[in-house]
C-alpha positions in Angstrom: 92.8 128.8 115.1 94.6 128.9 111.5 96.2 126.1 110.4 98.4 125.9 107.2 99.4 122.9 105.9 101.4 121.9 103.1 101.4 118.0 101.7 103.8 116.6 99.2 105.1 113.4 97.5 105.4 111.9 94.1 101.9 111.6 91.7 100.1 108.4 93.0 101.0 108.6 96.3 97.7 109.9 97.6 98.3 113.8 98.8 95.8 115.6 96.6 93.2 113.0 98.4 94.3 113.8 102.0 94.1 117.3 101.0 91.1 117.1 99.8 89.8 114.8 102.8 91.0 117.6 105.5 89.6 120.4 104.1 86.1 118.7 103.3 86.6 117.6 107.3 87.2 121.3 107.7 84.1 122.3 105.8 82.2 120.2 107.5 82.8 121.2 111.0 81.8 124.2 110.3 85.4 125.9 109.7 86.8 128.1 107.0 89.0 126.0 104.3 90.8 126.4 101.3 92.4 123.6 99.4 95.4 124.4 96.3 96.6 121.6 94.2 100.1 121.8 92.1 101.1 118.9 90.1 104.4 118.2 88.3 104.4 117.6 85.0 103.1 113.7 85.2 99.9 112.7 87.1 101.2 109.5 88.2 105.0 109.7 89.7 105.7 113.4 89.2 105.6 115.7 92.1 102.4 116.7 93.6 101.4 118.6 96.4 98.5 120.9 97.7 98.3 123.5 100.4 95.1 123.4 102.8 94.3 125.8 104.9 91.9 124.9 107.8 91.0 128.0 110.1 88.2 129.6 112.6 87.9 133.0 110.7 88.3 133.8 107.0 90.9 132.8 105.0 92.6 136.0 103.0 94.7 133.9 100.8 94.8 130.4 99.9 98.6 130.6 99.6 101.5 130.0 102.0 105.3 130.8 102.2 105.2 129.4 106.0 103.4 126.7 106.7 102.6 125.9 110.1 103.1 122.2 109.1 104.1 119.5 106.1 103.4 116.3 105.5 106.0 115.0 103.2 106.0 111.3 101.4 109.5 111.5 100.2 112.8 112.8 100.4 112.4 115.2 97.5 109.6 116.9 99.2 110.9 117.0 102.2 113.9 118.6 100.7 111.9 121.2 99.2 109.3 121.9 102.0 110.4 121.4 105.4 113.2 124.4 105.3 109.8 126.5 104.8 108.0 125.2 107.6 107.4 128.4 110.1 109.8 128.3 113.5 108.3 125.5 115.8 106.1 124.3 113.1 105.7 120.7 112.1 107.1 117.7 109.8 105.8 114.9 109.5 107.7 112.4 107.3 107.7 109.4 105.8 110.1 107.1 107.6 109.5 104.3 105.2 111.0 106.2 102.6 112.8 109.1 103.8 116.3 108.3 106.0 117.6 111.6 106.0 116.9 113.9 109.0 115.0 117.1 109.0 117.8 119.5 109.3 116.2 122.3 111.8 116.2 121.4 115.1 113.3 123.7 116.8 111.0 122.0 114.3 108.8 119.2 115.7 109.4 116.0 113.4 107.0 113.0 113.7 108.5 110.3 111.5 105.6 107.7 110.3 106.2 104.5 108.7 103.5 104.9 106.7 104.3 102.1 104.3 105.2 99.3 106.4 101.8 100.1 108.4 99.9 100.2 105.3 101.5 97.0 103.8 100.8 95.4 107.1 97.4 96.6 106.8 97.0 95.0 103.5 97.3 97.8 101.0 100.5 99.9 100.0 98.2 102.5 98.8 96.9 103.9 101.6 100.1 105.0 103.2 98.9 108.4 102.8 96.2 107.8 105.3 98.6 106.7 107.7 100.4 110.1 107.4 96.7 111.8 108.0 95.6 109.8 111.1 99.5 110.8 112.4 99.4 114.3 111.7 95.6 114.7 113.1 96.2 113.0 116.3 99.4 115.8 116.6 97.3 118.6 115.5 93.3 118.0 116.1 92.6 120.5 113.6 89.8 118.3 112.9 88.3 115.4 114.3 89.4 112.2 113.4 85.8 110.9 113.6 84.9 113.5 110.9 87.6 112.3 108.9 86.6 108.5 108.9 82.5 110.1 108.2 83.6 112.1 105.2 86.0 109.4 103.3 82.7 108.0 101.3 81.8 111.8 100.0 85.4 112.1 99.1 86.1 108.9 97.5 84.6 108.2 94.3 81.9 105.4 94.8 84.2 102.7 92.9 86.7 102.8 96.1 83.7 102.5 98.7 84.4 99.2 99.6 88.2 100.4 100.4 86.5 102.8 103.4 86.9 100.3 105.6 90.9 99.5 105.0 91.5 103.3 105.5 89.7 103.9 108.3 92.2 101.4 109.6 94.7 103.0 108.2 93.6 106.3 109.6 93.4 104.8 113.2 96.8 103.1 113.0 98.4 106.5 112.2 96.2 108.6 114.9 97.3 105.7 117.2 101.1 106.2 117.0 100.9 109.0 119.3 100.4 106.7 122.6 
């Protein structure tokens, strides 16, 4: 199993965390990971996103052209990502934010609405984990109970007592597969 995975939105929406939840999730099930930041020119509100890279043997590059999937935030990244995506590959997008459709039809599109759930949930910041739990529950790369373990090593401790709220978050995603 190889798995390349490429997460985007705007700075402050939470992708650089995700990426860097996955691929600790990776490590710690034992599995080969690499993790790849790029930011835009701001930190908060430019574009940002990271490519992980979660696989069973060794990982010769920590670059992608192809990835197997995205997991886009908003329409910009989208935009830019999802005509990359490898034949049969997988989008999942951000229905809150994004009305346009992907424009491939043999790609698998999953659209989330990540930020009604997480404003239902009580936090708009946590939309991102909405995205995660949908893509995992499609994917399984990892398990989503590793996920949930690994948010309080990933999290700095100042945002411990959010753990709970996206673990929610996290299940509500995973759940919109049934």
């Amino acid at each position: 199993m190889k798995e390349e995975i490429v997460m985007a939105g705007f700075g402050g929406q939470g992708v650089m965390t995700i990426g860097q939840l996955l691929s600790y999730s990776g490590m710690k099930e034992d599995k080969e990971v690499s993790w790849m930041p790029s930011y835009g020119p701001e930190m908060r509100g430019g574009t940002a996103n990271c490519t992980v890279i979660v696989s069973d043997e060794m990982i010769p590059s920590p670059l992608t052209d192809h990835p197997d999937s995205v997991i886009v935030m908003n329409l910009p990244s989208q935009n830019k990502f999802a005509p990359r995506v490898r034949e049969n590959g997988l989008v999942v997008t951000n229905s809150s934010l994004i009305e346009k459709e992907v424009e491939r039809d043999e790609l698998n599109v999953i659209k989330v609405p990540a930020n009604e759930i997480a404003d239902d949930i009580g936090s708009g910041k946590i939309a991102n984990m909405v995205m995660l739990g949908a893509y995992i529950a499609e994917k399984e790369i990892v398990s989503l109970a590793t996920i949930k373990e690994n948010l309080e090593d990933v999290f700095p401790e100042r945002y411990h007592d959010l753990i709970p709220l996206n673990q929610e978050a996290l299940d509500r995603g995973y759940n919109l597969k049934g």
